[in-house]
Residue, then its C-alpha position, 0 to 999 in steps of 0.5 A: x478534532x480537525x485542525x486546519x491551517x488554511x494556505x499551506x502547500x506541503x507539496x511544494x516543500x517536497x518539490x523545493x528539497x526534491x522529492x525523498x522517493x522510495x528506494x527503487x526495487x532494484x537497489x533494494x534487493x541489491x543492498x539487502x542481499x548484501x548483508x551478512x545475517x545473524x543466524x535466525x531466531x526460531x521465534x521469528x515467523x516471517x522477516x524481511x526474506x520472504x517481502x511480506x508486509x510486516x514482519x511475524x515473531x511468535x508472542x503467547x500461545x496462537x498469537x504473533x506480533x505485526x511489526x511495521x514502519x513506514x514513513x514518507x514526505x507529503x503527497x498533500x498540501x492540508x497538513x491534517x490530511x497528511x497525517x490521516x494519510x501517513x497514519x492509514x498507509x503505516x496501519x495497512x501492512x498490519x491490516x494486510x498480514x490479518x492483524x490488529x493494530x495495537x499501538x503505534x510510534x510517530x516519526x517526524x522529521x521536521x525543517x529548522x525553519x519553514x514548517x509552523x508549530x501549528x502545521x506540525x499540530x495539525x500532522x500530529x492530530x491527523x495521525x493521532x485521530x486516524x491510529x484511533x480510528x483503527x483501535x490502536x494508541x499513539x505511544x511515543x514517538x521521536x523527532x528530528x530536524x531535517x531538511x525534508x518534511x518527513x512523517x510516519x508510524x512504527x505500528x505494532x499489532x498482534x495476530x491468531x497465528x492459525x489465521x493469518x494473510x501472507x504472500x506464500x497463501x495464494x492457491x490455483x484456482x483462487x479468484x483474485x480482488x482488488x479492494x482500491x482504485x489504483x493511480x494515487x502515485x499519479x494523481x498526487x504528482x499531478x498535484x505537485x504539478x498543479x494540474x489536479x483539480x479539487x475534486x479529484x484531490x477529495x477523491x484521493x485523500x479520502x481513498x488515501x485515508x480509509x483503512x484497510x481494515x474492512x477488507x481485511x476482516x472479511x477476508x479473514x471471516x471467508x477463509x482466506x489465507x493469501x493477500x498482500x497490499x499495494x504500495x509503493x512498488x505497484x499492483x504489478x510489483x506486489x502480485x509478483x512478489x505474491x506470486x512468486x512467494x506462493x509458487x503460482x501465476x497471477x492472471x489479471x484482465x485489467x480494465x479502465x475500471x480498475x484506476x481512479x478517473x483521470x489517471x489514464x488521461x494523466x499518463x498520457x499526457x506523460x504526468x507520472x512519478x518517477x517510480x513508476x518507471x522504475x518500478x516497470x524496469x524492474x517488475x516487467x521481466x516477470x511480467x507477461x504484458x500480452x496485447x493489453x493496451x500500453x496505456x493501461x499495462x504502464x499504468x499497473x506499475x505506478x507507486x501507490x500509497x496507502x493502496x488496497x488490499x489484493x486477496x487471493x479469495x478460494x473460488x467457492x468463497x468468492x461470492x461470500x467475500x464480495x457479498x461482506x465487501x459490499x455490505x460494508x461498502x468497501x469498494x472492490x474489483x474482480x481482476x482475474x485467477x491464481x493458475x499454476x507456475x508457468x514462465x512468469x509471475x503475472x500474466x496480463x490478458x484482455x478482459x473477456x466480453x460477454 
């Protein structure tokens, strides 16, 4: 059951204590470089090494298990929102890998003073009604005093080693679909910002909180093999990192279509995360910008939580791939090709006209 606290701002906390952003790209790659690995165990499918989503360790005869963490101070103000956000963002790397979540750890880092009994109630509740929702259990947890308002999940799912979507899976000649509207890093520091209205926020949350799932499952019933989903690092992040993984070229024809309205107007008017920046700074080299209008090609870059999926769909699937999206009414976008290796990762053109 929902519990609401009327009157509480999280985001402004965030904003008091200054926002604990997600590490850049760069400085990541740096520090996990650095490290002196023990040699692998063979039972370790995929790790760290390759940027997939969650990490595959063979478990039983044709299974594996997803294992995945992830966690991050409010991007909304009602706190059972929060939780139901946390929690959707934390199940979709098993969703993106082909699994199914099976159990789930809270993680809460909470302030000594400031933040009420009934605030956390209602954090615990949004997670805990969102993990079930998925099929999983909440099994523990751990907590700690911290000056940030921090909360997430450690999730643990299993998977058919045969049937399993990874960065390396994408194919020439495969169509490529997005499965959710991009901006949410925008249209949430908009909100710190007080410039988000309440319709927009409604619209945010709820993409926010609904789970990969659907989309996950008709990929897997169409054959697919390659997907990845967009967070943190961007949609233009994640399709180099898939690409590069894969030994392809992404070619996306992005359009105004493809963000949630408002966006566009808000990037603008200069209202974006500082991610976005940094995710440009770093992502752009491997990508070819072309003549796609700047507003837009900036945009591509902005951080989002609990994001789509992007599926590498074989082209004789496609239409069945969008015939099951549509029959469970998860929303979708055709945003270009997979074609072989050339200079860059990501080429970016105008979308054609008929």
């Amino acid at each position: 059951m929902r519990r609401t606290v009327p009157g509480i701002r999280l985001t402004a906390t965030v904003a008091a204590a200054g926002c604990a952003a997600k590490i850049g790209p760069g400085d990541l790659r740096a520090a996990l470089a650095s490290l002196r690995q023990p040699p692998r165990d063979r039972r370790v499918l995929v790790d760290a090494s390759t940027l997939d989503d969650a990490g595959l360790f063979a478990h039983g005869r044709g299974e594996v298990l997803v294992q995945t963490v992830d966690f991050f101070t409010p991007i909304v103000d009602d706190p059972y929102d929060y939780g139901q956000v946390a929690a959707a963002n934390a199940l979709s790397d098993v969703f993106a890998m082909g699994g199914r979540p099976l159990t789930a750890l809270a993680m809460l880092c909470a302030p000594a003073d400031g933040i009420a009994p009934e605030v956390i109630a209602a954090i615990l509740q949004g997670g805990l009604d969102k993990v079930a929702e998925a099929g999983a259990s909440v099994v523990g947890g751990h907590s700690i005093r911290d000056p940030e308002l921090k909360f997430g999940y450690a999730v643990t799912g299993v998977a058919a080693r045969k049937r399993l979507l990874l960065n390396s899976g994408a194919r020439a000649g495969d169509r490529l679909y997005l499965t959710k509207r991009l901006g949410t890093g925008v249209l949430t520091t908009a909100l710190k910002q007080g410039k988000l209205d309440a319709r927009a926020l409604k619209r945010v949350t709820k993409q926010m909180a609904t789970l990969n799932r659907d989309a996950a499952e008709a990929a897997l019933a169409c054959g697919v093999r390659g997907a990845t989903d967009v967070t943190g690092f961007s949609l233009m992040g994640h399709a180099s990192q898939m690409a590069d993984a894969s030994g392809v070229t992404f070619v996306l024809r992005p359009e105004a279509s493809w963000f949630l309205p408002g966006v566009l107007e808000f990037v603008a008017a200069d209202v974006a995360p500082g991610g976005l920046a940094r995710n440009r700074n770093f992502f752009r080299p491997r990508v070819d910008e072309g003549d796609v209008q700047p507003g837009i090609a900036r945009t591509l870059y902005d951080p989002q939580t609990s994001g789509g999926l992007l599926v590498a769909v074989p082209s004789r699937r496609a239409a069945a791939f969008e015939a099951r999206l549509a029959q469970r009414r998860v929303w979708c976008a055709p945003v270009g090709e997979v074609v072989r290796r050339t200079k860059v990762a990501v080429r970016l053109e105008r979308p054609e006209r008929g």
